[in-house]
C-alpha positions as CSV (number, residue, x, y, z in Angstrom):
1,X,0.0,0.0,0.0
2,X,1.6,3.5,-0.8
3,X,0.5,6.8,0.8
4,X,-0.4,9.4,-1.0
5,X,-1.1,13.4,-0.2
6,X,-4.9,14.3,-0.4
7,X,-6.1,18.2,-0.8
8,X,-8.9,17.2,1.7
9,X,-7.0,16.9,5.4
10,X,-7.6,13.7,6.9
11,X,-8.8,15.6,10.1
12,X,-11.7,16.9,8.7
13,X,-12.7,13.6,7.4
14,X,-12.1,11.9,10.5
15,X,-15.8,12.8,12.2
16,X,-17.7,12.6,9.5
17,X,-16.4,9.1,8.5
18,X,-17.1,8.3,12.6
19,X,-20.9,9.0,12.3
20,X,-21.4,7.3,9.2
21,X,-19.5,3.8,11.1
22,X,-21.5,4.6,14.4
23,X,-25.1,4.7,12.7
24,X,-24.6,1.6,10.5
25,X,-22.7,-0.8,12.6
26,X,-19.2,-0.3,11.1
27,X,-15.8,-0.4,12.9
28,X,-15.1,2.4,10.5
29,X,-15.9,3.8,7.2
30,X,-13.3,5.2,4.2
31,X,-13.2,6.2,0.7
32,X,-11.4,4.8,-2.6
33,X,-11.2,6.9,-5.5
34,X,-11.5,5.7,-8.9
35,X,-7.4,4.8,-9.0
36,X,-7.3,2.9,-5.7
37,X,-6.7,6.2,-3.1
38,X,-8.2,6.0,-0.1
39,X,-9.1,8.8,2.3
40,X,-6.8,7.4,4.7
41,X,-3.8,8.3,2.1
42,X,-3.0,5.0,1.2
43,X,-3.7,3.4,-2.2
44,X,-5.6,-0.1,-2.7
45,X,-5.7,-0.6,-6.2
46,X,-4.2,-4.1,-6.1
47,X,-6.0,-5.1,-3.7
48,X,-8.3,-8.2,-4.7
49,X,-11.5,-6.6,-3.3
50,X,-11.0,-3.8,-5.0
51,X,-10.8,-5.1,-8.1
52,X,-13.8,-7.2,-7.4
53,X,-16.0,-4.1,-7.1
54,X,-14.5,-2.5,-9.6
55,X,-14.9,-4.8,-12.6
56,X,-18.5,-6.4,-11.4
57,X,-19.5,-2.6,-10.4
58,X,-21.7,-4.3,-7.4
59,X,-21.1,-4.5,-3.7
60,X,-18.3,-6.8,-2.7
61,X,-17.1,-8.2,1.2
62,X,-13.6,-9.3,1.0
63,X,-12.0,-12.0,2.7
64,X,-11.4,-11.9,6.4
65,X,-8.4,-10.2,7.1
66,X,-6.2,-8.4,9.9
67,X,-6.3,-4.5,9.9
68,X,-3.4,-4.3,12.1
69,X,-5.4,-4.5,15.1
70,X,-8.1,-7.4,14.5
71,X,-9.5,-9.5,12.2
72,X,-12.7,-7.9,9.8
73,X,-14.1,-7.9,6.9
74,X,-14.6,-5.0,4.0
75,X,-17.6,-4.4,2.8
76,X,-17.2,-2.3,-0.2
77,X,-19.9,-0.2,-2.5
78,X,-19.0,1.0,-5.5
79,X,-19.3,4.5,-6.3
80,X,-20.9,5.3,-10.2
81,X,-21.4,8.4,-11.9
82,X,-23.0,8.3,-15.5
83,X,-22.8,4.9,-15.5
84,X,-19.1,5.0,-15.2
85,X,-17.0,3.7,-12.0
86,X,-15.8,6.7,-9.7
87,X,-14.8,4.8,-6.5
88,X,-15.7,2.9,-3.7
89,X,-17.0,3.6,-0.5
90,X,-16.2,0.8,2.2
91,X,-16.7,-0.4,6.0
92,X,-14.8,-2.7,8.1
93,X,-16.9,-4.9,9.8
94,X,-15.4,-7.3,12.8
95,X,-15.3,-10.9,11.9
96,X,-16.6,-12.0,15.2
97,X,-20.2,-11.5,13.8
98,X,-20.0,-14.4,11.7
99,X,-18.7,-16.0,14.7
100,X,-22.1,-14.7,16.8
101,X,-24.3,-16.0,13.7
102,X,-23.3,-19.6,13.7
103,X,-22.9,-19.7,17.3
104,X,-26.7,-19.8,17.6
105,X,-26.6,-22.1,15.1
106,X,-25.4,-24.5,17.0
107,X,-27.5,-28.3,18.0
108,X,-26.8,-29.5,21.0
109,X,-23.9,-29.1,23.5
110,X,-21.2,-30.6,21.0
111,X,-22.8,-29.0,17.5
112,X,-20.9,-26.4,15.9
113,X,-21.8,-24.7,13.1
114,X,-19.0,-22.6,10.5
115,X,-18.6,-20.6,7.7
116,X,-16.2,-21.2,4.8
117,X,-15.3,-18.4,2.3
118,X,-14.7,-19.7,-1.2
119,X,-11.4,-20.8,-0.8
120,X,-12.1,-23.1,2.4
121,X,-11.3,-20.8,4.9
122,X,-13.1,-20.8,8.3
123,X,-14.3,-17.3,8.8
124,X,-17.3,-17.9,11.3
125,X,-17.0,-20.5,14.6
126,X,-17.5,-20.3,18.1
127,X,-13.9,-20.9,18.5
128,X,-12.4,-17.4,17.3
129,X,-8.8,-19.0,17.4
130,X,-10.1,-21.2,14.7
131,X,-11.0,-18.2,12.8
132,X,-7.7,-16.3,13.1
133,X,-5.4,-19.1,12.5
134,X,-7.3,-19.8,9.4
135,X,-8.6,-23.0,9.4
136,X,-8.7,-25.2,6.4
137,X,-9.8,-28.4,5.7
138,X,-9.3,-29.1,2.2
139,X,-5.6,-27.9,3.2
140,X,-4.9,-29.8,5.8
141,X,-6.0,-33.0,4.6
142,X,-3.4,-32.8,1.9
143,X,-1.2,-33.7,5.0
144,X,-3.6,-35.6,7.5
145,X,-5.4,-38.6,6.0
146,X,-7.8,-38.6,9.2
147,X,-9.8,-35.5,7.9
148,X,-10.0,-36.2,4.3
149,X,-13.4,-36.8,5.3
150,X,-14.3,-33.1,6.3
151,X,-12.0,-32.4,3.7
152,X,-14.7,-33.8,0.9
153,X,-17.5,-32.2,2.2
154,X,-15.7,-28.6,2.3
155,X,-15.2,-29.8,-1.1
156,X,-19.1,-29.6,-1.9
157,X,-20.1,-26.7,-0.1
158,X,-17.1,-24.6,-2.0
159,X,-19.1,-26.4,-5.1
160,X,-21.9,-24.4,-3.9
161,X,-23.8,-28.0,-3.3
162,X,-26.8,-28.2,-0.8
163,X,-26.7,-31.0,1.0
164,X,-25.7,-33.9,3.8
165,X,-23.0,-35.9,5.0
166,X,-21.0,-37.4,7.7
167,X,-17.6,-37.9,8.8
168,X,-15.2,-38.8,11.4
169,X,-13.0,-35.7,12.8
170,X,-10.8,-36.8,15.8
171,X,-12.8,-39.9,17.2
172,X,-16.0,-38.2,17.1
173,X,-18.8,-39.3,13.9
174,X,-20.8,-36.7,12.8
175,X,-23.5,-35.6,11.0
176,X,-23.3,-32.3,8.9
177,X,-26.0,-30.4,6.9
178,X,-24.7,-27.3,4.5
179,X,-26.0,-25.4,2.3
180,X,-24.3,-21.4,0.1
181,X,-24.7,-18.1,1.3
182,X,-26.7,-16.0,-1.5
183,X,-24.1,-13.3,-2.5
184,X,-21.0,-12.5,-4.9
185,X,-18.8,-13.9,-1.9
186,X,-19.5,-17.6,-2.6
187,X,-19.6,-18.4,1.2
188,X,-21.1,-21.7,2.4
189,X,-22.4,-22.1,6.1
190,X,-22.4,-25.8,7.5
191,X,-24.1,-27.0,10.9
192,X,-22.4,-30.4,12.2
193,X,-23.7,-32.5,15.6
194,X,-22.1,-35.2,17.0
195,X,-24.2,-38.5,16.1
196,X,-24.1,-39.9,19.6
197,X,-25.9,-36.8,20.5
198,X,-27.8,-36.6,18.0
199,X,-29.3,-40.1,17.9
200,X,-30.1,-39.7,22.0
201,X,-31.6,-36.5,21.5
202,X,-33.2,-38.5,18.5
203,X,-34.7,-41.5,20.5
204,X,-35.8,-39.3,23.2
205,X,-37.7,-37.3,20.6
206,X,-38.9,-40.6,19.4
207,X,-40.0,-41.6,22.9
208,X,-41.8,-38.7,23.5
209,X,-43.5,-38.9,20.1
210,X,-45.1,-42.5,20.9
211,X,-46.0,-41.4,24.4
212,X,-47.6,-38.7,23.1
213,X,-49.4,-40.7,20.4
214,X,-50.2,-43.1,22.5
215,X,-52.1,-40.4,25.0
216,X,-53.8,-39.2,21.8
217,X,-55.0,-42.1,20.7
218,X,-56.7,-43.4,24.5
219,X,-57.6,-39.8,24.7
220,X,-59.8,-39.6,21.3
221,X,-60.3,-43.3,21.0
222,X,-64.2,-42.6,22.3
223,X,-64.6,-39.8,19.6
224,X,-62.8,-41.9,17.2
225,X,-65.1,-45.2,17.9
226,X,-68.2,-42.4,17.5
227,X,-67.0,-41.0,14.3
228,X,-66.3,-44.6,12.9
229,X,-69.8,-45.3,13.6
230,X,-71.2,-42.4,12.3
231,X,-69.8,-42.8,9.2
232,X,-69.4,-47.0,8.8
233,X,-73.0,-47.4,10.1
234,X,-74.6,-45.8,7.4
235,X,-72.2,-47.3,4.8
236,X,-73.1,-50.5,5.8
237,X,-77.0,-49.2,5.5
238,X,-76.2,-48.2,2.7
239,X,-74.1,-51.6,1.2
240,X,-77.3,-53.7,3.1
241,X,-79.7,-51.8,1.1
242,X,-77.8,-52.6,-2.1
243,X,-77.9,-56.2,-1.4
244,X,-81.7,-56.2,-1.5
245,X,-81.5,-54.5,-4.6
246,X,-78.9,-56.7,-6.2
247,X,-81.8,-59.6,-4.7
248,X,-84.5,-57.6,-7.1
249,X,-85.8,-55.7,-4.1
250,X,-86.6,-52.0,-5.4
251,X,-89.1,-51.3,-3.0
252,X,-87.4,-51.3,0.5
253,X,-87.0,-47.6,1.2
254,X,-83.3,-46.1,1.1
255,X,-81.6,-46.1,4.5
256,X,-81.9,-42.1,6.2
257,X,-78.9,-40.5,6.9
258,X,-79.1,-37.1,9.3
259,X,-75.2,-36.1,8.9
260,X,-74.3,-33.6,6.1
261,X,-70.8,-35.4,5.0
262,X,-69.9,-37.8,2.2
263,X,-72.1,-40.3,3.7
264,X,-74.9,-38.1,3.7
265,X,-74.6,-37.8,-0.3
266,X,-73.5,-41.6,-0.8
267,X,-77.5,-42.5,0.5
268,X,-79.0,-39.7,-1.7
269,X,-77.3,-41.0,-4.8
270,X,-78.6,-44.8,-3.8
271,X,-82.1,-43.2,-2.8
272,X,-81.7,-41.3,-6.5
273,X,-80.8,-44.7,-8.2
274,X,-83.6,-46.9,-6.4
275,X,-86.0,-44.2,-7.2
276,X,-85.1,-44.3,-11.5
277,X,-84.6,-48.2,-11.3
278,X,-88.0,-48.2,-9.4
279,X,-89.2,-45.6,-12.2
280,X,-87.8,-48.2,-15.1
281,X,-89.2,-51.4,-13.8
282,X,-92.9,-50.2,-13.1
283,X,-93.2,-48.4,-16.3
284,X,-91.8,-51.3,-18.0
285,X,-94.1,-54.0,-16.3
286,X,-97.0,-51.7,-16.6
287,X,-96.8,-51.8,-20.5
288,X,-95.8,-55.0,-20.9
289,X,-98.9,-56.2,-19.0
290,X,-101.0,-54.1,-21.6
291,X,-99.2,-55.6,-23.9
292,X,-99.8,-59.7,-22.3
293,X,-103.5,-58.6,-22.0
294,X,-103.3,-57.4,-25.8
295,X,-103.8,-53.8,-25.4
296,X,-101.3,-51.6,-27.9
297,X,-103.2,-48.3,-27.6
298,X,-101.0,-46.5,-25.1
299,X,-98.1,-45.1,-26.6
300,X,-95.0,-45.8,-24.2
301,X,-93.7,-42.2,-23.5
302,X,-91.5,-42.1,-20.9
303,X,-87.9,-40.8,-20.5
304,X,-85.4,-43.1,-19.8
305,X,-81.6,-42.1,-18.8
306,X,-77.9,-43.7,-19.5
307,X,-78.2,-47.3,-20.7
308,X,-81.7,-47.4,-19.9
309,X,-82.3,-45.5,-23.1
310,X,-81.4,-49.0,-24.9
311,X,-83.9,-50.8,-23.4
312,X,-86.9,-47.7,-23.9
313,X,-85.8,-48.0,-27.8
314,X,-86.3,-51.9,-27.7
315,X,-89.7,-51.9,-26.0
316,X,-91.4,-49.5,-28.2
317,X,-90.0,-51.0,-31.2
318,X,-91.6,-54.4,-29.5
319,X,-94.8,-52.6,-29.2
320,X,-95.1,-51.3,-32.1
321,X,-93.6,-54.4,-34.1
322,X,-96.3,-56.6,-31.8
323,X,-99.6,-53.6,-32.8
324,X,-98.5,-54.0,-36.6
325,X,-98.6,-58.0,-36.4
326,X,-101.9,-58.1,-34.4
327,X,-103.3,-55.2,-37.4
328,X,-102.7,-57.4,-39.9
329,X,-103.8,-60.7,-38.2
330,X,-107.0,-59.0,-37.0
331,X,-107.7,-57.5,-41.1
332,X,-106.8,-61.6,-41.9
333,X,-109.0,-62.5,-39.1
334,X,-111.9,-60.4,-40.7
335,X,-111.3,-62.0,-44.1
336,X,-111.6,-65.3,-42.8
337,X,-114.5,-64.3,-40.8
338,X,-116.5,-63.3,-44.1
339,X,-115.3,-66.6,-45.9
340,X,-116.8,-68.5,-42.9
341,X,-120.2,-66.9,-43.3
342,X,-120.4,-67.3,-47.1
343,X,-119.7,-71.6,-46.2
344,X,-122.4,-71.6,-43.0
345,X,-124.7,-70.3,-45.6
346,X,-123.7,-72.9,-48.0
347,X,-123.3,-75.5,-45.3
348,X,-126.6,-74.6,-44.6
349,X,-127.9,-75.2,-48.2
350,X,-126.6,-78.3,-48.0
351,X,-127.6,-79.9,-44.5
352,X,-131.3,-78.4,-46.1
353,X,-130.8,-80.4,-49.5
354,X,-129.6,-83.4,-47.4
355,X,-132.5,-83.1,-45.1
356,X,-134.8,-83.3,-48.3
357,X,-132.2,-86.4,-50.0
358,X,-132.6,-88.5,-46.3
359,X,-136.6,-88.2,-46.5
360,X,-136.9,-89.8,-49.9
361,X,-134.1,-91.7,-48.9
362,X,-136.0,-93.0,-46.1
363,X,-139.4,-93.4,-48.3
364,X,-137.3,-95.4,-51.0
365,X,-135.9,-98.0,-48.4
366,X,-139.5,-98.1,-47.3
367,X,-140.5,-99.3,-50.7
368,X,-137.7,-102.2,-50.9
369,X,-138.2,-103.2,-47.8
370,X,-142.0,-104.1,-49.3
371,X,-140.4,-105.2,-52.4
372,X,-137.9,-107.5,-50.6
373,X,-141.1,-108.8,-48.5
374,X,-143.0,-109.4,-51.5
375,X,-139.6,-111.2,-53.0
376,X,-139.4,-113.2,-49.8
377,X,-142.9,-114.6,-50.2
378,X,-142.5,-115.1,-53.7
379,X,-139.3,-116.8,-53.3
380,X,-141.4,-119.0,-50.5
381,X,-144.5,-119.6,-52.9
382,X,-141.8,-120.5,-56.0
383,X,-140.4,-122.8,-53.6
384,X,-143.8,-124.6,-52.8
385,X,-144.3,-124.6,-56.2
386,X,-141.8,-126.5,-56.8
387,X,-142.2,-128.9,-54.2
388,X,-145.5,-129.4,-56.8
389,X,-144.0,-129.5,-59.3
390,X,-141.8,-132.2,-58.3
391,X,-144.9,-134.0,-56.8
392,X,-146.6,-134.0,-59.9
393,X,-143.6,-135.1,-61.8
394,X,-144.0,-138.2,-60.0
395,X,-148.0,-138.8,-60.5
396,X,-147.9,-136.5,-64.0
397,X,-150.7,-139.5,-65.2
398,X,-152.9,-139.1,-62.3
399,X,-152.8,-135.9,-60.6
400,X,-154.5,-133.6,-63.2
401,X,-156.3,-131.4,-60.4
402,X,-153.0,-131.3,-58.2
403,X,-151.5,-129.2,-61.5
404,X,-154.6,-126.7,-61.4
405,X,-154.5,-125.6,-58.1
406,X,-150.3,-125.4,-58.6
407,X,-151.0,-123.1,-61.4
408,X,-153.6,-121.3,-60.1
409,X,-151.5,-120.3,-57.0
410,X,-148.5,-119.3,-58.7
411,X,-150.3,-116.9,-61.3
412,X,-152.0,-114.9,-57.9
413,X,-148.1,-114.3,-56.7
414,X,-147.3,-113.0,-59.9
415,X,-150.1,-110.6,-59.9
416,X,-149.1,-109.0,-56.8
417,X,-145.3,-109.2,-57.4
418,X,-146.6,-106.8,-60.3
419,X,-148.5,-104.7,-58.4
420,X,-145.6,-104.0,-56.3
């Protein structure tokens, strides 16, 4: 750093540089021109937070570092005027407030949280010596196997990683959560507890946690037991109700339920769906029993819903398939009807002409039964006859007057075998 000779005396910056530290938490406060210069008459241009500011031309905290007197930090601002760099104003801040940050931080009596700048470099811990030796990890590992485990996880948080991990540093496992600081700085903060700690602390917790479970479960195992049957009571109403239905039963009424939750609306929809299904079966029995009786003049015109449209389609086309058919079978029926008069009337001709045909009938069997009498009796005299006849073959010389009577009977039964 080289001194330089300013026109403003440093005495009359001196208070005003005091107020501004005082009112914003600052050890002190200073000026850089443009070229490096500070107010104090020393020049900073090399310096790597300087440069910092300068080229990103946005606020910049350097590295922890020792003024002389104690170890800060520099928080610089840069200074632009049309858009063009024309210094830096900076404070020194004291490095123990990282130290009181992670401090609380801290989990349990052994847990330690730190901070490590983007090189590796502890810059916030409980333990300031820590801090002002200038702990590193990565470093020291390069030396001592036995931390290469810390080592790897500084590793990630310099990466910028969020994450966990574990490792072993001097006897003791632990657990370590880390995670970056938002900022130009690249800083990563990391919160380790030991795990022996950590797991009684844990199994306490967990301890605690059943106990308390189990005192909420005896305490709202009443309520709980209510609740259940408030809502699985009317569920199984409701799952009872549909069993009937499943069985054909659309008549029992829907179960009642007084409650205003998803129960409540589960036996409305099954009261809904009994009530359509109820709806569907009446109106189809109704017209079907028209229909078995043989009355087609009611037009079916309900409404049916969903798939019960399929089956309204299919009964009226039955119905009116079944009205056509009986149509035309009644115009046949007619048809046949008039055909069936035309043959009674013939049929009646006939049994009339056949009355008439059986009378003569009857008169003509009348008339061979006399003939066939008359033939009987002249078969019988022909027979005598011939009995004298055969007489009078054997006394032809002397039986004259036997052959007169013969002939005189058989001329009488020829006579009336005419007359018949």
């Amino acid at each position: 750093m080289r001194k330089i000779t300013d026109t403003v005396s440093i005495p009359e910056l001196i208070p005003l540089r005091e107020d501004i530290a005082q009112h914003n938490g600052f050890l002190y406060t200073g000026k850089m021109d443009a070229s490096g210069f500070s107010s104090t008459g020393y020049n900073y241009a090399e310096e790597d937070y300087f440069q910092q500011c300068k080229s990103t031309m946005k606020p910049y905290i350097s590295d922890i570092m020792n003024d002389g007197q104690q170890m800060v930090f520099l928080l610089e601002v840069p200074i632009i005027t049309d858009g063009h760099f024309d210094g830096i104003v900076y404070g020194g801040i004291s490095a123990d407030f990282l130290s009181d940050i992670v401090l609380n931080l801290a989990m349990g009596n052994n847990g330690v949280a730190y901070v490590l700048d983007n090189r590796g470099n502890v810059i916030g811990h409980r333990e300031a010596s820590i801090v002002e030796e200038g702990s590193n990890m990565i470093e020291a590992a390069k030396a001592d196997p036995s931390v290469a485990d810390v080592a790897a996880v500084n590793q990630r948080m310099l990466q910028g990683e969020t994450g966990f991990g574990t490792y072993n540093f001097y006897g003791d496992n632990k657990f370590v959560g880390f995670a970056p600081i938002d900022g130009y700085q690249e800083w990563s903060i990391a919160i380790e507890t030991s795990q022996r700690e950590f797991k009684s602390t844990l199994d306490r917790s967990i301890m605690l946690t059943v106990l308390v479970i189990v005192l909420v479960v005896l305490a709202t195992f009443p309520v709980a037991v209510k609740v259940g049957r408030s809502i699985s009571g009317p569920i199984q109403s409701c799952v009872v109700r549909l069993e009937k239905m499943a069985d054909g039963d659309l008549h029992t009424p829907s179960p009642q339920v007084k409650s205003k939750d998803e129960t409540a609306k589960l036996a409305k929809a099954l009261e809904v769906m009994l009530s359509r299904l109820n709806n569907v079966a009446q109106d189809v029995t109704y017209h079907l029993g028209k229909m078995a009786q043989g009355d087609f003049r009611e037009n079916i015109d309900r409404t049916y819903w969903g798939d019960f449209v399929a089956m309204e389609q299919s009964i009226k086309t039955i119905h009116s398939s079944l009205r056509n058919t009986l149509s035309q079978i009644s115009q046949s029926a007619e048809t046949v009807a008039n055909g069936a008069v035309q043959v009674s009337n013939g049929a009646q001709s006939l049994s009339q002409g056949a009355t008439e045909q059986a009378s003569a009938i009857h008169e003509l069997s009348a008339t061979a039964e006399s003939i066939a009498e008359n033939a009987r009796q002249t078969a019988a005299a022909a027979e005598e006859a011939g009995h004298f006849v055969t007489q009078a073959g054997a006394q032809m010389g002397g039986q004259h007057e036997l052959c007169q009577r013969v002939e005189h009977r058989y001329g009488e039964n020829i006579q009336r075998l005419h007359r018949n």
